[in-house]
Every structure is written in C-alpha cells, then in structure tokens.
C-alpha positions as CSV (number, residue, x, y, z in Angstrom):
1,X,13.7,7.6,6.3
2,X,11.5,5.2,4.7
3,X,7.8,6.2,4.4
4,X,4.7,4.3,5.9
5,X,3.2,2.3,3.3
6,X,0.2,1.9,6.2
7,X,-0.4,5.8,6.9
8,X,-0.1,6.1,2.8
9,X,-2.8,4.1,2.4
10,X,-4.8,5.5,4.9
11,X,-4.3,9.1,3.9
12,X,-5.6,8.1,0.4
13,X,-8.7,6.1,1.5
14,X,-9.9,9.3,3.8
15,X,-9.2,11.4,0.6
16,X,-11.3,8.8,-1.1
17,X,-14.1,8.4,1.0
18,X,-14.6,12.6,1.3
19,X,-16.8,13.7,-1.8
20,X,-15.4,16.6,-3.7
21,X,-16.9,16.7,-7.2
22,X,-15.9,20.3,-8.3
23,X,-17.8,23.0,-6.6
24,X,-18.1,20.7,-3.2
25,X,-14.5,21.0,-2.4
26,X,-14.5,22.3,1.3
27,X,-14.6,19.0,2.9
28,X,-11.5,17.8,1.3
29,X,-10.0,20.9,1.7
30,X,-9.9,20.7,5.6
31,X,-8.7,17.6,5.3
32,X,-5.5,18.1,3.2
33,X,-5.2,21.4,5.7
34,X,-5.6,19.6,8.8
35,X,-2.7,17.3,7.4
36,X,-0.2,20.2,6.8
37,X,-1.0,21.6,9.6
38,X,-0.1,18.5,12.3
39,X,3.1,18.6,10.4
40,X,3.4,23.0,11.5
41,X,3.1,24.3,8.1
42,X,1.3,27.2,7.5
43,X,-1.5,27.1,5.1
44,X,-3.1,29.9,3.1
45,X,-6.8,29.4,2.0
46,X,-7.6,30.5,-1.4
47,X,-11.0,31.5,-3.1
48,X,-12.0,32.9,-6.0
49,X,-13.1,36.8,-5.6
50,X,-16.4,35.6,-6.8
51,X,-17.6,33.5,-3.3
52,X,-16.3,30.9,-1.5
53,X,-16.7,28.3,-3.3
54,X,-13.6,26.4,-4.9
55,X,-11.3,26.7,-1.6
56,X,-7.9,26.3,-2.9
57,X,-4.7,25.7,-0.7
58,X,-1.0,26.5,-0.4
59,X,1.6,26.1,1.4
60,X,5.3,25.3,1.7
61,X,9.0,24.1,3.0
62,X,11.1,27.1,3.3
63,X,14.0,26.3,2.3
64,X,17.8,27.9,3.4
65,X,19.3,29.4,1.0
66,X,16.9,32.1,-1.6
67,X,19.3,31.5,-4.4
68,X,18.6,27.5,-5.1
69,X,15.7,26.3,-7.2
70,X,12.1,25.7,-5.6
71,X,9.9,22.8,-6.9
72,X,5.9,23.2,-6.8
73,X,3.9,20.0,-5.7
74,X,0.7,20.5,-6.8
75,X,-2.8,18.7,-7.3
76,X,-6.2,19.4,-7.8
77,X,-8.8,18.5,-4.8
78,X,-11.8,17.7,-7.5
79,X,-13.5,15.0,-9.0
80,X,-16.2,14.9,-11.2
81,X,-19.5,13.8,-11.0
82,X,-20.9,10.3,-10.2
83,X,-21.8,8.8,-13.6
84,X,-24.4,5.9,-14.1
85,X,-22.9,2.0,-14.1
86,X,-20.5,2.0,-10.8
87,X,-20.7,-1.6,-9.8
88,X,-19.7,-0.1,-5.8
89,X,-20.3,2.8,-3.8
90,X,-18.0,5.3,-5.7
91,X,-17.1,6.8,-1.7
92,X,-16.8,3.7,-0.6
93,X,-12.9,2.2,-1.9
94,X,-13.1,-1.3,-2.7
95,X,-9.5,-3.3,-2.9
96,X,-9.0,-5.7,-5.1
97,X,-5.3,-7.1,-5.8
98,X,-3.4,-3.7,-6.5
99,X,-6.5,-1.8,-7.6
100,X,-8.7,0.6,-5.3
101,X,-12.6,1.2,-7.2
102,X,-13.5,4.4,-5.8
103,X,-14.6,8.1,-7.7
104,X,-11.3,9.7,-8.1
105,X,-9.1,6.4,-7.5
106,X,-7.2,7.4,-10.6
107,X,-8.3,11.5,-10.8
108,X,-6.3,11.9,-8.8
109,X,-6.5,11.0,-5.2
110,X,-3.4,9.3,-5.1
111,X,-1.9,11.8,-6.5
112,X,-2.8,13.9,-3.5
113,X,-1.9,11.1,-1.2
114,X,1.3,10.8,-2.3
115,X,2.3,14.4,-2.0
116,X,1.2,14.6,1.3
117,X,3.0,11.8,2.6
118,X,6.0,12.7,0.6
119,X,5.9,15.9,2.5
120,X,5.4,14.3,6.2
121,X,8.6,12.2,5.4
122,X,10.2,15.2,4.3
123,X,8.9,16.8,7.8
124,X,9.6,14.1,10.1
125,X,13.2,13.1,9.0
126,X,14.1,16.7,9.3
127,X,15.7,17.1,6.3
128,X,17.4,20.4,5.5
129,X,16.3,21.7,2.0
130,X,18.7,24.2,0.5
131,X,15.5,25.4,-1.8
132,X,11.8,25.9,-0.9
133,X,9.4,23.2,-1.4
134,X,6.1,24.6,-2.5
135,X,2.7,22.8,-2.2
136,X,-0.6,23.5,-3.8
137,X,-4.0,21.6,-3.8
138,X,-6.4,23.2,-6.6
139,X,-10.0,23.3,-7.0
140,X,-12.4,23.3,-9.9
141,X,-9.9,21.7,-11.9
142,X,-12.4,19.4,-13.8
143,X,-14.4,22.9,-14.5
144,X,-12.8,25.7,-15.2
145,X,-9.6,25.8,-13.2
146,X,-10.5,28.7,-10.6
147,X,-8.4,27.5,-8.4
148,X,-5.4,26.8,-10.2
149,X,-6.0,30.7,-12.0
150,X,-6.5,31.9,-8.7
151,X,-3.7,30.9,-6.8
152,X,-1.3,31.7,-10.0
153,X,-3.2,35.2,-9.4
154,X,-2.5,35.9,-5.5
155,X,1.8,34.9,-6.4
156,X,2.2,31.0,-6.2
157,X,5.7,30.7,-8.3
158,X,8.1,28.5,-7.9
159,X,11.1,27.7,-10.8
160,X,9.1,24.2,-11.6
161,X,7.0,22.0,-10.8
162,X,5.7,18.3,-11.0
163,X,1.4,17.9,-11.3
164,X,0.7,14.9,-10.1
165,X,-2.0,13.9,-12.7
166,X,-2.2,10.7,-13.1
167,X,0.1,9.8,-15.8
168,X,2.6,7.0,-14.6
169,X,3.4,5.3,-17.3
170,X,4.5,8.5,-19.7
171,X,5.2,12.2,-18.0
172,X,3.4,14.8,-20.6
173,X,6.2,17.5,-20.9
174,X,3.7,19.3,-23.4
175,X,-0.2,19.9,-23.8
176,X,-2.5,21.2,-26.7
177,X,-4.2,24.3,-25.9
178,X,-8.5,24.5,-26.1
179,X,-11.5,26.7,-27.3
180,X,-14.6,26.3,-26.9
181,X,-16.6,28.4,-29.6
182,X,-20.4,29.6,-29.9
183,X,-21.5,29.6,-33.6
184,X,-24.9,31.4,-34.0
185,X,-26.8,30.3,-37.4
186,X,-29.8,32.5,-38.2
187,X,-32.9,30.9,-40.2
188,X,-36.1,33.0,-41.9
189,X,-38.8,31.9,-40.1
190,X,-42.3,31.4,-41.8
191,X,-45.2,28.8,-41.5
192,X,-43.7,25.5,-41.3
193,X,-46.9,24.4,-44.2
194,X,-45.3,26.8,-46.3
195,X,-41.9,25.3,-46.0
196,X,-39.3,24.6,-47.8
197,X,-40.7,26.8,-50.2
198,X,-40.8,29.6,-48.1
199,X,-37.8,30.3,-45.3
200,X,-35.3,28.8,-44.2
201,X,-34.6,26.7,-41.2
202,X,-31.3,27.2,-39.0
203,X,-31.6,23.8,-38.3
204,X,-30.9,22.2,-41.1
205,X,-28.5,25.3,-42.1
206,X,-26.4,24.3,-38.5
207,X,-26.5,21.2,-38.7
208,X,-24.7,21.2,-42.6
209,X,-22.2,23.3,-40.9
210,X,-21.6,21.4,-37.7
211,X,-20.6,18.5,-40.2
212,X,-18.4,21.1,-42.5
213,X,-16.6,22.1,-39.2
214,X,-16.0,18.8,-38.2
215,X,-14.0,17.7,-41.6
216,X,-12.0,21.3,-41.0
217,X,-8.4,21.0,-41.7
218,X,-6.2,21.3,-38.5
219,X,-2.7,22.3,-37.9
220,X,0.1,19.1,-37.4
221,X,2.9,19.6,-34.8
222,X,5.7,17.1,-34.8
223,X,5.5,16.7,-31.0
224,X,1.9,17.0,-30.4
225,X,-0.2,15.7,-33.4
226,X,-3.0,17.3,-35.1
227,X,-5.7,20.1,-33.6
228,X,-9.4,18.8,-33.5
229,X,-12.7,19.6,-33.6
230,X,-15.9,18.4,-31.6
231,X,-19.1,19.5,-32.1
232,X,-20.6,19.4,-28.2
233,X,-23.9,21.2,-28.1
234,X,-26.3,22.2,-30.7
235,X,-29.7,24.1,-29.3
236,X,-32.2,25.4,-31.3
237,X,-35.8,24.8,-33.0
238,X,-39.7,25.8,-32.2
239,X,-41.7,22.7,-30.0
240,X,-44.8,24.9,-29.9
241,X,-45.8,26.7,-32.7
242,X,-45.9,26.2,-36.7
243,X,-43.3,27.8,-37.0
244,X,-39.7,27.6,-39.1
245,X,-36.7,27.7,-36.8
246,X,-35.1,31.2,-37.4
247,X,-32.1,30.7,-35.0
248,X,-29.6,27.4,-33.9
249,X,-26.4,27.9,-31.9
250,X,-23.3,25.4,-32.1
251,X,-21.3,24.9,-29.3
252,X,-17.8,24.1,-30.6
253,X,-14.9,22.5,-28.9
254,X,-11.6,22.9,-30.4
255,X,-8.2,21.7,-29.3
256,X,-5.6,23.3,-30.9
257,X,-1.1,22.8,-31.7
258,X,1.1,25.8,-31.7
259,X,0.2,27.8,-34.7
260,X,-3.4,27.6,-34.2
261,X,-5.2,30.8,-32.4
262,X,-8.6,31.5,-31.8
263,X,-8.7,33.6,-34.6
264,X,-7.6,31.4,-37.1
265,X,-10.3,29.1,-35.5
266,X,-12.7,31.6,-36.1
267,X,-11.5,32.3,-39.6
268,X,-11.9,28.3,-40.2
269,X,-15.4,28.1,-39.2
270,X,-16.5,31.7,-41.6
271,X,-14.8,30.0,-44.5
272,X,-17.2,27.0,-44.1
273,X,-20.1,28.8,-43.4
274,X,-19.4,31.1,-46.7
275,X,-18.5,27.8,-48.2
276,X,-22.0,26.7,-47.6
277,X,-24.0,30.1,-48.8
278,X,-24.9,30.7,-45.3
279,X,-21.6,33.6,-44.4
280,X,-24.1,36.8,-43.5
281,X,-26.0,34.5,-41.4
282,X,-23.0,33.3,-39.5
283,X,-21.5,34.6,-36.4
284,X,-18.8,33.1,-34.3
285,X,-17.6,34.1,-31.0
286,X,-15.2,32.6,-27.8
287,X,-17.7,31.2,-25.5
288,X,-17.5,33.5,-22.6
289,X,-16.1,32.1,-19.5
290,X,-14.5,32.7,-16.1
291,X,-11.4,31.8,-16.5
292,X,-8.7,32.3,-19.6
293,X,-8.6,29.7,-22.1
294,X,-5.9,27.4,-22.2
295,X,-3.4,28.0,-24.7
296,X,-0.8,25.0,-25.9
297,X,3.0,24.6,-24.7
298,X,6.2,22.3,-24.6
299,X,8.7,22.4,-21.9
300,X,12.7,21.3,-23.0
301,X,13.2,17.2,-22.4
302,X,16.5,18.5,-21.3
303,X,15.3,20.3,-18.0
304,X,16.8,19.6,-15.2
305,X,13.8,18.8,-13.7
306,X,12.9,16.0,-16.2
307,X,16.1,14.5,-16.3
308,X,16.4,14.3,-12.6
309,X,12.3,12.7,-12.8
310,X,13.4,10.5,-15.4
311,X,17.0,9.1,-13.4
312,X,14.4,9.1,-10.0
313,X,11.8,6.9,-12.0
314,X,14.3,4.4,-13.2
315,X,15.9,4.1,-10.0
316,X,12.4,3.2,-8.4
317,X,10.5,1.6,-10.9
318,X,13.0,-0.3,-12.9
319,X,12.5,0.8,-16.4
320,X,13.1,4.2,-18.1
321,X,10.1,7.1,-17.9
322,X,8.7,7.6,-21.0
323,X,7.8,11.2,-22.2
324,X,4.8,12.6,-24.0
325,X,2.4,14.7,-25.3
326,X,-0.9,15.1,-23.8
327,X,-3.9,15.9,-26.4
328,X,-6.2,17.3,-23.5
329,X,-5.3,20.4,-21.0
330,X,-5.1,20.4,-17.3
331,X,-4.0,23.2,-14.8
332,X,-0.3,22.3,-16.3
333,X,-1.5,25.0,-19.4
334,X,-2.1,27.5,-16.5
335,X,1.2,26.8,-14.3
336,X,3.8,27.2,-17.8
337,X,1.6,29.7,-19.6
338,X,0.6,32.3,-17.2
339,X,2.5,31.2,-13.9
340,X,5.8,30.6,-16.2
341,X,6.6,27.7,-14.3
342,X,8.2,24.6,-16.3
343,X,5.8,21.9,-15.8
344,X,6.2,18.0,-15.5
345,X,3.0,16.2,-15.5
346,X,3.6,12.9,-13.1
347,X,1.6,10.8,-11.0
348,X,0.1,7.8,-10.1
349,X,-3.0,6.5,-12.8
350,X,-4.9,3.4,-12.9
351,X,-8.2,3.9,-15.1
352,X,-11.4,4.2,-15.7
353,X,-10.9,8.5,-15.1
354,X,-14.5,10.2,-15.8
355,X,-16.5,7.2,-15.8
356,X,-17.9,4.5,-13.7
357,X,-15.9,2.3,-11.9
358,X,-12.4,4.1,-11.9
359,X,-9.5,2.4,-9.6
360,X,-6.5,3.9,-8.9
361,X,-2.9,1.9,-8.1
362,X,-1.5,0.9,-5.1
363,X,1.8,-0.2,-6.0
364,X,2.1,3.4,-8.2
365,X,1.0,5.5,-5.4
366,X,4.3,3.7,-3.4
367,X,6.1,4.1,-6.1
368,X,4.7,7.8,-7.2
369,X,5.7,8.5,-3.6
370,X,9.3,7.5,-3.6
371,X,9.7,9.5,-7.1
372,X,8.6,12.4,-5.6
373,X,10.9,12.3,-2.3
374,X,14.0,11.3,-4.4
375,X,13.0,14.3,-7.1
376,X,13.0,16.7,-4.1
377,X,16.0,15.8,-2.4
378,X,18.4,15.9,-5.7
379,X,17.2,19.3,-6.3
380,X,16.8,21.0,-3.3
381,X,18.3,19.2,-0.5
C-alpha cells in the first residue's frame, strides 16, 4: 500500500507549526502521541526523574515471532532556538518549489514526519511483522540528550536502529565523541597602577593558553579525521575596582577520534599550561553536566542493517547511498554506546540547520518515507 503524499505533508506542517525548542517539548509531544494513538498503539511517556520537562515517548509494533531482529525508529522532538535574520515566520512553513522555510524544516521535522507516516502505512495495510518495530521520539536532544539517556535508562533496546537526522545524502555509520572542559587560570591580584610590575593577570595568562590549546595536537583516525579544539567561553576580570584579575575560567570544547579520552585531554591542556610557566596555577576539570558525555564509535558497513538501507535507497532514489562519518554527536553516541544498539543515521535534510531561514525537502521526506517502509519490511516482515 502506497502512502499519502497529502496526509505526509500535512503531518509535517502541524509538526512544523507546533514550537518545541528544547525544554518546550510538551506540545509536540501530544501531538506525535495523539498520532500513535489513532493508529491503537500504546504509548509510554517518559521524563527525566528531575521534573517534567523534556517529555519523551515510546512505543512499538509487536512483532510475531521474539526470535527475529527488532528495528528502532527514532527522532528527537526538539529544535533550537529562533535566531536573528529569518526572512518568515520560523512557525509559519513557507513552500517554495521543493523547499519548506520553517524552524526545524531540516532538524528534523521531516524526519519525524516520515516515521510516523511510515508507521500508519505499516498500521493500515496490516502488515504482519515477524520482528518488533520500535519507535522513539526524544527530547532535549539539541541540549543535553535527557531524553534520549532517559529512555535508554527505563529499557528501550532494540537490535538496531535508523535516527532519522537529517542526513540524506550520506548515512553517518560513525560519530566523534565530545568534552567540554572547564580550565580555571589563577592571577595575583594587586593595584592595577602597580601593574605589570606587580601581579599577575589571569587574563592575559588564559587568554595565552586558550591560543596554546587551540594549536594542540589531535589524534587522526582513518575513518573519522582529526579531534578538535574550540575555545567557547572565557569569563573572568574586575569591572569595578583597581584591581588585577586574580582568576579567568576557559570553557573548552573538544571533539575527540578513538584513542582520545578525557584524560589524555586533560593531560594535553596541563602540558600547555606547564609549557607556558603557568602549570601550579592551572586546573582542569570535565564540565559537570546532567547527562554522560558522548564518547566516539563506528558501526560495520557490512551490517545487515546498512546493506539492506543502502539496496532500499538505490531502489528509491536512483543512485547508491553514500556512507560517512559525522564530526559532531547526536543521540546516535547514546543508542550504540550505552544502549548497544548498531546505529544508522538516515533521514531527510535540506539546510540551513541552527540558523535562520532553515528549509527542509519535500521530495526527501517522500523519499525518506519509502526507505524507511522498504527497510522495515526486508527485515522484519
């Protein structure tokens, strides 16, 4: 049975025109739920034990026989914020040709839109699936993945699963891992008429090392490509009084390749510091957060599950999938690292993601759509 390229549509301009920047997800959430329900699935709300905020969802296809493989469909409900220069109301989708200009256009309503009617078809056709059919819709994934962590937390599993990020154009089968480090740079403070004859500013001491840090050797992994560093935040200084600055904190973001831990990290940035003279007045620490940090991985090109993506692609699109590496992390990290669930990352793109006047695809959302319905049925029908 064919799918409706009318209800499609549809489906993703009410996900469109519901706001759901991270931490306002509960809208969209009732939504997506109201969906699964109509077609009688049962859906399990998750929050985080800290409130309930970031409502996250599940639900699935049970399939008849326990022994075949189960697939995981899974996106994440968020956007982020409205930034300056849209051209159009960012909640309001404006077609033009094949694109849609709307806040999460490309990241990634049609992503969700394409599950969900993937799974009506599914529904409505009544086909028998041998395995189950999972389904999960993710908060806070532009923050700090609660959702995603928490549902991995309360037993979502499944033997794989496709994200459907949008990457269209090239399935990431692997993603660098991330840190995000606070360096603390002490000073000597004195009267700033005295200085620099007398103390010594952090300042100027975090700033030298912000640079060092930045020309830091990485690791090189013949899949991925090279670690990096990025310098986000630096916060220090006295406005009010004559004062030297006696303290500065860094705030350092670091992707990193298999081979590359925190503590090497953390080793790297000592060295420079010592490098510098400034060693006993250098300490470096994780930046504490909710969630764990996202460490690296690769999944085989070989598994079944991107072979049969890959033969499903060609089929619909006309042109082999390419595969690839991607230098970020998403809530992919989270499914193969901690849920132990081989990941492919696929979806419908566009661009524009995390800035002003993002537009998603029409004609990949179709096409996203009959990927995923052909992906399901050769592996669990």
């Amino acid at each position: 049975m064919p799918f409706s390229e009318e209800r499609l549509r549809s489906t993703y301009f009410d996900l469109l025109k519901i706001p759901s920047v991270t931490g306002s997800e509960e809208d969209i959430a009732r939504y997506v739920a109201g969906q699964l329900e109509a077609l009688d699935l049962g859906v399990t709300w998750v929050h985080p034990d800290d409130g309930t905020k970031w409502p996250s969802l599940m639900a699935r296809m049970e399939g008849t026989d326990r022994n075949a493989p189960s697939l995981l469909l899974i996106g994440h409900l968020d956007t982020v914020a409205v930034t300056q220069g849209w051209r159009t109301d960012p909640f309001v989708p404006v077609v033009e040709g094949d694109r849609v200009y709307a806040l999460g256009a490309c990241d990634m309503k049609g992503g969700l839109a394409a599950i969900l009617e993937t799974v009506r078809v599914l529904t409505e056709e009544g086909t028998a699936l041998r395995g189950t059919l999972h389904l999960a819709f993710a908060s806070d994934e532009e923050g700090l993945s609660r959702g995603s962590h928490e549902m991995l937390r309360r037993g979502l599993k499944a033997d794989m699963a496709i994200m459907a990020e949008c990457r269209f154009r090239q399935a990431a089968i692997g993603f660098r891992g991330r840190y995000g480090f606070l360096v603390h740079v002490d000073g000597i403070s004195a009267h700033a008429s005295r200085y620099p004859h007398v103390g010594e500013n952090a300042l100027i001491s975090a700033s030298r090392l912000a640079i060092a840090i930045e020309e830091l050797e990485t690791a090189d992994d013949p899949y991925m490509g090279k670690g990096t560093w990025c310098i986000r935040h630096i916060q220090g200084g006295i406005r009010d009084t004559l004062s030297v600055p006696d303290r500065c904190e860094l705030f350092v973001d670091r992707y990193v390749v298999p081979g590359e831990t925190a503590a090497s990290c953390a080793g790297q940035i000592g060295k420079a510091a010592e490098k510098l003279g400034i060693g006993n007045r250098v300490r470096v620490e994780l930046a504490p957060r909710n969630t764990p940090y996202m460490e690296g991985f690769r999944i085989p090109g070989e598994h079944p599950l991107v072979s049969t993506l890959k033969e499903a692609y060609e089929r619909n699109v006309g042109r082999p999938l390419e595969l690839g590496y991607d230098p970020s992390v998403c809530d992919s990290n989270y499914l193969v690292v901690l849920g132990n669930i081989p990941t492919v990352t696929f979806g419908p793109s566009g661009e524009g993601l995390h800035g002003p006047n993002e537009y998603g695809s029409l004609r990949e959302i179709s096409q996203a759509t009959e990927i995923y319905l052909d992906t399901v049925r050769n592996l669990l029908a």
